[in-house]
C-alpha positions as YAML, in Angstrom:
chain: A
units: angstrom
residues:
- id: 1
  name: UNK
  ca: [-16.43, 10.25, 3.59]
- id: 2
  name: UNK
  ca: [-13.96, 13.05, 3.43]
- id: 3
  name: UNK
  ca: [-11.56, 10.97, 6.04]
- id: 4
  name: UNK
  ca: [-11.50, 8.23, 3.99]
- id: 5
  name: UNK
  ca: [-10.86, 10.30, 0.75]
- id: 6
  name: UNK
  ca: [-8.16, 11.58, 2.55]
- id: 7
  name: UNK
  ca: [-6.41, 8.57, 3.92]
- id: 8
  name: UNK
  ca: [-6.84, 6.82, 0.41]
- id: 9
  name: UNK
  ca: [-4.86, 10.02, -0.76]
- id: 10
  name: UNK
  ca: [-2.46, 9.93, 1.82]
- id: 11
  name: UNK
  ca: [-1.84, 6.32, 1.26]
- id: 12
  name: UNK
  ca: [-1.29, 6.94, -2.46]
- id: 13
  name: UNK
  ca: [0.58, 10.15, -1.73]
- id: 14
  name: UNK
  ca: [3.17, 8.61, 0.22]
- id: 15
  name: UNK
  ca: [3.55, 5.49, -1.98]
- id: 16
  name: UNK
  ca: [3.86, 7.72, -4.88]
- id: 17
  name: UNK
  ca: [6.78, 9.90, -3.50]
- id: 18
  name: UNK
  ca: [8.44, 6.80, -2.83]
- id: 19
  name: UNK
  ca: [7.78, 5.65, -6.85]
- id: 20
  name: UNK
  ca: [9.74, 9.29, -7.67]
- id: 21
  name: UNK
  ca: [12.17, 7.87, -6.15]
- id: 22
  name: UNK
  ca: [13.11, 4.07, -6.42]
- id: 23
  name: UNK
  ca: [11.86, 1.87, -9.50]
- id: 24
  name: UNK
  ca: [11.96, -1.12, -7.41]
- id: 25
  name: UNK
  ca: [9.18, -2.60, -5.77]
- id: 26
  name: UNK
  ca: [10.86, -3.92, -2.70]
- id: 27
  name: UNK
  ca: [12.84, -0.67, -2.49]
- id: 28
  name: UNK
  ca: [8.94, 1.30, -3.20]
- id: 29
  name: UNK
  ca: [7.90, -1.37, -0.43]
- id: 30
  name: UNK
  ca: [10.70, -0.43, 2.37]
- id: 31
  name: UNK
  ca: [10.42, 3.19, 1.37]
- id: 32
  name: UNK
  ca: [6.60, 3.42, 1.82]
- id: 33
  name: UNK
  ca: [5.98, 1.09, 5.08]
- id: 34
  name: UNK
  ca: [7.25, 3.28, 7.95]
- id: 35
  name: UNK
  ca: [6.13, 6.73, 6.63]
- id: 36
  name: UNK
  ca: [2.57, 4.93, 6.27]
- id: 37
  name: UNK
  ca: [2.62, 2.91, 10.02]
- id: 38
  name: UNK
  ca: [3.79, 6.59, 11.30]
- id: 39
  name: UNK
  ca: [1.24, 8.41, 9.16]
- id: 40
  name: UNK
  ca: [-1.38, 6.09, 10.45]
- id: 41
  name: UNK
  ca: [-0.69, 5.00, 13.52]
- id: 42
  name: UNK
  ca: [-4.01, 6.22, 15.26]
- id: 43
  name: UNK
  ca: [-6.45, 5.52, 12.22]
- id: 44
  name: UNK
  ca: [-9.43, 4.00, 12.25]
- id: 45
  name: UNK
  ca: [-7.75, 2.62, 8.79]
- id: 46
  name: UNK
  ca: [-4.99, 1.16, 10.43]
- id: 47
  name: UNK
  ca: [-6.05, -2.22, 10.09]
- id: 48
  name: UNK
  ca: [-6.34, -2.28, 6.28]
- id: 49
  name: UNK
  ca: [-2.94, -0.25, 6.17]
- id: 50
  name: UNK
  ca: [-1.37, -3.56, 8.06]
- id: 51
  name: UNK
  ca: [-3.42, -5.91, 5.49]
- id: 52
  name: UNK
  ca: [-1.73, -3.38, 2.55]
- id: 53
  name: UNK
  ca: [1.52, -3.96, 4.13]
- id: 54
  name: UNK
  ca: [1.27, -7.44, 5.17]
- id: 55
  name: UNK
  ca: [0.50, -8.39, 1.07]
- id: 56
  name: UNK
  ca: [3.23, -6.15, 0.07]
- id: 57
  name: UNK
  ca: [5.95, -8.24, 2.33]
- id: 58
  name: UNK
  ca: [4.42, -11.29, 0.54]
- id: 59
  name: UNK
  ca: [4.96, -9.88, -2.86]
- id: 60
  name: UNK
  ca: [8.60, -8.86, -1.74]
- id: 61
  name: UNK
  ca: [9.30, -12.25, -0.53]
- id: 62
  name: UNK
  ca: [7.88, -13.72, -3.62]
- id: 63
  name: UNK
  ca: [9.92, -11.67, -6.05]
- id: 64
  name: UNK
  ca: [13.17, -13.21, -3.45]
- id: 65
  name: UNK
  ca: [11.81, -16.69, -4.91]
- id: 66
  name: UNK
  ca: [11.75, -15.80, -8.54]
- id: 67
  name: UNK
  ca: [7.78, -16.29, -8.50]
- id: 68
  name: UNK
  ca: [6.71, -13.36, -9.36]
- id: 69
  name: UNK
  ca: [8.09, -10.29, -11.85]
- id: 70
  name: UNK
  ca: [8.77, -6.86, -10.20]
- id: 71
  name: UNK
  ca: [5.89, -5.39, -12.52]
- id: 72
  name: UNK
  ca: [3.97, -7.98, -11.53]
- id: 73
  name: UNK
  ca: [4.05, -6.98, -7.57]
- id: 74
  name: UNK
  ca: [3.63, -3.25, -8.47]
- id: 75
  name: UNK
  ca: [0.77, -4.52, -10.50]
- id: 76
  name: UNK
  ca: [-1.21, -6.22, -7.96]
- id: 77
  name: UNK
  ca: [-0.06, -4.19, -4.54]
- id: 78
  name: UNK
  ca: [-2.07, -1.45, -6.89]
- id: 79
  name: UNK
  ca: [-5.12, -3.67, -7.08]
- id: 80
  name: UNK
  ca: [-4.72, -4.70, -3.94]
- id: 81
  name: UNK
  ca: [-4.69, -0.62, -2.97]
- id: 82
  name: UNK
  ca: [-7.90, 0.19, -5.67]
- id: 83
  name: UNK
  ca: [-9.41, -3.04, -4.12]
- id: 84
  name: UNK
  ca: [-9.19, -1.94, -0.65]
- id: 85
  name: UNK
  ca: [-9.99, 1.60, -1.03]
- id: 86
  name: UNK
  ca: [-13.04, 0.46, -2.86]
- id: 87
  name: UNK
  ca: [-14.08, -1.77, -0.02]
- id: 88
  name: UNK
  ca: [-14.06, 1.56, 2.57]
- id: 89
  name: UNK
  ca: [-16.28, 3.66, 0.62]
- id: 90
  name: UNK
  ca: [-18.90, 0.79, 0.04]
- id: 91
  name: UNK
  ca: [-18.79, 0.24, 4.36]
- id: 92
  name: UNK
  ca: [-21.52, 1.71, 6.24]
- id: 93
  name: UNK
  ca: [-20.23, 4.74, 7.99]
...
């Protein structure tokens, strides 16, 4: 329990020291995905990292098409991170 407690902070840690800096969320997005694939290269987590990343490139792209707002993105990569981190502490260990 305590590793996953800790990669869900490190996950938010990094994304939110990215947020002190950019308002964006494409520029949040490109600031946060290489400090997290570095970060968790060799986690057990690293497969729901890519599926956090992966739906964060989709959200950039769809901002590109006008189909989404910016808020909207931050909005639902943050559900998407609640929703996931949710989803690891109801696994069996």
């Amino acid at each position: 329990m305590t590793v996953l407690l800790t990669a869900c902070a490190n996950v938010g840690q990094v994304q939110g020291e990215c947020e002190a800096i950019y308002s964006k969320f494409k520029d949040i997005y490109n600031c946060s995905k290489p400090k997290l694939l570095e970060t968790f290269k060799h986690s057990k987590d690293y497969q729901l990292l890519k599926l956090y990343l992966l739906e964060g490139e989709v959200l950039s792209e769809q901002i590109d098409k006008g189909e989404i707002s910016d808020i909207e993105a931050k909005a639902k990569w943050q559900k998407l991170y609640l929703d996931l981190g949710a989803k690891r502490r109801d696994a069996p260990n």
